[in-house]
N, CA, C and O of each residue as an XYZ file, in Angstrom:
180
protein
N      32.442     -0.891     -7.158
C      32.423      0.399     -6.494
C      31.516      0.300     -5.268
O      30.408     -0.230     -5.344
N      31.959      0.771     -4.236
C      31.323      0.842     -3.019
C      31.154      2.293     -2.951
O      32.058      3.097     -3.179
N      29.340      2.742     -2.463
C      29.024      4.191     -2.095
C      28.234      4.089     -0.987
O      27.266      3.378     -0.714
N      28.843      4.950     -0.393
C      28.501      5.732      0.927
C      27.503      6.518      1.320
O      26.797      6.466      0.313
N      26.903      7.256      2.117
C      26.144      7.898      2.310
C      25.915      8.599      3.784
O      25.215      8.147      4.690
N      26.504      9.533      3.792
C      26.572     10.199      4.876
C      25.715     11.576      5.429
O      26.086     12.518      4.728
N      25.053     11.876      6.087
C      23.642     12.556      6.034
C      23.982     13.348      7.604
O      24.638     12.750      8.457
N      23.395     14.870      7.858
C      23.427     15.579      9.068
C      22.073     16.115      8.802
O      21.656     16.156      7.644
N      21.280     16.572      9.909
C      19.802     17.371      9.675
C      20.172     18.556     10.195
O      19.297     19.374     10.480
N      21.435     18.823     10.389
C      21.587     20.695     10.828
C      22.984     20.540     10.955
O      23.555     19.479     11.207
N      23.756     22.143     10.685
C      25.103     22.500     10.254
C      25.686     22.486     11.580
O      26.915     22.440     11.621
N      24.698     22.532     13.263
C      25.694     22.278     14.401
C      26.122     20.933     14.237
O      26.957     20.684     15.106
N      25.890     19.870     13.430
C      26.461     18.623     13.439
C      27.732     18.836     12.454
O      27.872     19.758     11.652
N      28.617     17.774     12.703
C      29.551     17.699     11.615
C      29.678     15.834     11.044
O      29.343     14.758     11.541
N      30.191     16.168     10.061
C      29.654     15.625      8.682
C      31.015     14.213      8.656
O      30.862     13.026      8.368
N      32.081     14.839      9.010
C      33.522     14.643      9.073
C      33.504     13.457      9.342
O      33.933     12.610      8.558
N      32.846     13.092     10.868
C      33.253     11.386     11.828
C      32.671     10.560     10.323
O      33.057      9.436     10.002
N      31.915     11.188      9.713
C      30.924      9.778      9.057
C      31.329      9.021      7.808
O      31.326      7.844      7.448
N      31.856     10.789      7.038
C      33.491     10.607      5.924
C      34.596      9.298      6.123
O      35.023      8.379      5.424
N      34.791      9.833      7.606
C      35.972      9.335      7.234
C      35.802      7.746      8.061
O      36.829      7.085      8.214
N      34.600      7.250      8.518
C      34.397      5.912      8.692
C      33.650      4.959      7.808
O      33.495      3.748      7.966
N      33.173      5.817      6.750
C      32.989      5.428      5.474
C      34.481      4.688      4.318
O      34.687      3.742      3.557
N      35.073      5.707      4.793
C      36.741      5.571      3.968
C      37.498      4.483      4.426
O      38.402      3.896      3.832
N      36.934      4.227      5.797
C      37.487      2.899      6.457
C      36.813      1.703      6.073
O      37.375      0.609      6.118
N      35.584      1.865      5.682
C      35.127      0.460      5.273
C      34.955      0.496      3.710
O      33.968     -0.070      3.240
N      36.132      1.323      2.606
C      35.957      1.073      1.708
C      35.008      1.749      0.413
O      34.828      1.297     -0.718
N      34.462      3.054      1.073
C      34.025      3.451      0.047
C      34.478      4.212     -0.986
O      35.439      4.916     -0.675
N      34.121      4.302     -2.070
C      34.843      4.909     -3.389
C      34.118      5.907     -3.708
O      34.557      6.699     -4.541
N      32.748      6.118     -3.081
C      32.406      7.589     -3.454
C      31.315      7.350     -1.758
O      30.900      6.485     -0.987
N      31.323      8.905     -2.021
C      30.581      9.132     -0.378
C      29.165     10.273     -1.051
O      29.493     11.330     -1.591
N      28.215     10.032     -0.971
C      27.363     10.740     -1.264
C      26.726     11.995      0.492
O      26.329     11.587      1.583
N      26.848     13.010      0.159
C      26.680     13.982      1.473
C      25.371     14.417      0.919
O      24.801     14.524     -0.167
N      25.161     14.626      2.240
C      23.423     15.443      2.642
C      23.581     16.227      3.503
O      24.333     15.928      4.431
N      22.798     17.723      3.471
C      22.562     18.041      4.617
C      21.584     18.937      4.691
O      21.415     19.952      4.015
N      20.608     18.250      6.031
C      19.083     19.313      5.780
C      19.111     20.228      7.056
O      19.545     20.128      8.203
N      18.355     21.288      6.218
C      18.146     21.953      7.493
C      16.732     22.675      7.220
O      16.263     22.849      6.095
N      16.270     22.975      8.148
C      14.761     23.957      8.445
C      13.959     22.780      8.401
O      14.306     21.615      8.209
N      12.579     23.375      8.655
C      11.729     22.261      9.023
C      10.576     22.018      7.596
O      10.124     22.867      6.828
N      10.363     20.596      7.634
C       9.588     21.013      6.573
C       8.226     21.274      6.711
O       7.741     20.834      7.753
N       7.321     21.977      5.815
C       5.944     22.069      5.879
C       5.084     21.250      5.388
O       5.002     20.736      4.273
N       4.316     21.154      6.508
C       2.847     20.137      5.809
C       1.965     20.278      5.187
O       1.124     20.835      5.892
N       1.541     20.088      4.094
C       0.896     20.498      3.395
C      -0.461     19.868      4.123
O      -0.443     18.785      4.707
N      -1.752     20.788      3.991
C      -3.042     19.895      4.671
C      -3.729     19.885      3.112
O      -3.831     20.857      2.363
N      -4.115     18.654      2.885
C      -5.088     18.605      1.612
C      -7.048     18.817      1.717
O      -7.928     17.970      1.567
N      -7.129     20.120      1.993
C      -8.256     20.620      2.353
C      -8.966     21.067      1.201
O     -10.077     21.582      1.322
């Protein structure tokens, strides 16, 4: 089994080009991500 992994950091991106050039080199499962907002830093004070 070949897996994939295809990742965007915000919903103006699309997800699609990465699917389906994954599918071209064979993958059998595609694992998706997608982040959005920023994260916070925690200060250890």
């Amino acid at each position: 089994m070949i897996v994939g992994y295809a990742r965007i950091s915000d919903k103006s991106q699309e997800i699609g080009t990465q699917i389906e050039e994954l599918k071209k080199y064979g993958c059998n499962r595609i694992v998706q991500e997608v982040i959005t907002g920023v994260a916070e830093e925690k200060n250890s004070d």
